[in-house]
Structure formats: C-alpha cells, structure tokens
C-alpha positions in Angstrom: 18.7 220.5 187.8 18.5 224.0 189.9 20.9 226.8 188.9 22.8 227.7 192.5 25.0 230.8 192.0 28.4 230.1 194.4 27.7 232.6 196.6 24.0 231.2 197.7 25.7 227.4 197.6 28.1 228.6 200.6 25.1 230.4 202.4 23.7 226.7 202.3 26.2 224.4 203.2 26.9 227.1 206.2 23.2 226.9 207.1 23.2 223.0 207.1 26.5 222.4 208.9 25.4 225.3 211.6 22.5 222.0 212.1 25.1 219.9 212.9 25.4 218.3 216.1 28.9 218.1 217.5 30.0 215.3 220.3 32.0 216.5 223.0 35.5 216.1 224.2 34.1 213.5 226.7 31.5 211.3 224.2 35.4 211.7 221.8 37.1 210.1 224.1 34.5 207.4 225.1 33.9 206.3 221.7 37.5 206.2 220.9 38.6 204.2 223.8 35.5 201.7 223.1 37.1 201.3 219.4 40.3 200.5 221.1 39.0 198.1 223.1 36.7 196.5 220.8 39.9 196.4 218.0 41.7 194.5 221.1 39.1 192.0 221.7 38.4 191.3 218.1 42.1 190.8 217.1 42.3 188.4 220.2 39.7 186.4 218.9 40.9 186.3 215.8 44.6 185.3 216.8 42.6 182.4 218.8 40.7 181.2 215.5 43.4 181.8 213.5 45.5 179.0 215.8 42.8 176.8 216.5 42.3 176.4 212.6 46.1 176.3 212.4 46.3 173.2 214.6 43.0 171.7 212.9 45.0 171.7 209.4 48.3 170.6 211.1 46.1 167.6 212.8 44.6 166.5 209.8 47.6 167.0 207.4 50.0 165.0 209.9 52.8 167.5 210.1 
C-alpha cells in the first residue's frame, strides 16, 4: 500500500473534486421535481394495488 503524507492526500482529493462536474440550479430543480412526481405516481399505484389485493383477500375470505 502507498505511503501518502496528509498534506499531499488533501492536494489530491482537491485535484479530483476540482474534476467534478456540478448540475446547475435549473438541472436541481428538474431532477427534483421529476423525483416528486415519480414518488407521486408510484405511491398512487401502490395505494391502487394495495386495495385491489385488499378486495381480492376480502372476496375470497367472505368477510
């Protein structure tokens, strides 16, 4: 394993995160509002299959 003194390990994670590509305010917000809409639509569906199974055991148990 290589010996990396503290100071040259900061020089290097500065160096790699100056690489780093950061989105913008406006690809932020995008994504964001896409996750919100996406958790919506999934916990919808689920809600739905979640009742439709409900009724399916209510059917078959005869309560």
């Amino acid at each position: 394993m290589a010996k990396t003194n503290p100071a040259q390990f900061v020089r290097q994670v500065r160096q790699e995160a100056s690489k780093v590509t950061w989105p913008s305010r406006k690809e932020t917000g995008v994504a964001t509002m896409m996750v919100f809409i996406m958790v919506t639509i999934m916990a919808v569906f689920f809600l739905a299959v979640d009742g439709l199974i409900a009724w399916l055991v209510r059917l078959i148990l005869g309560n």
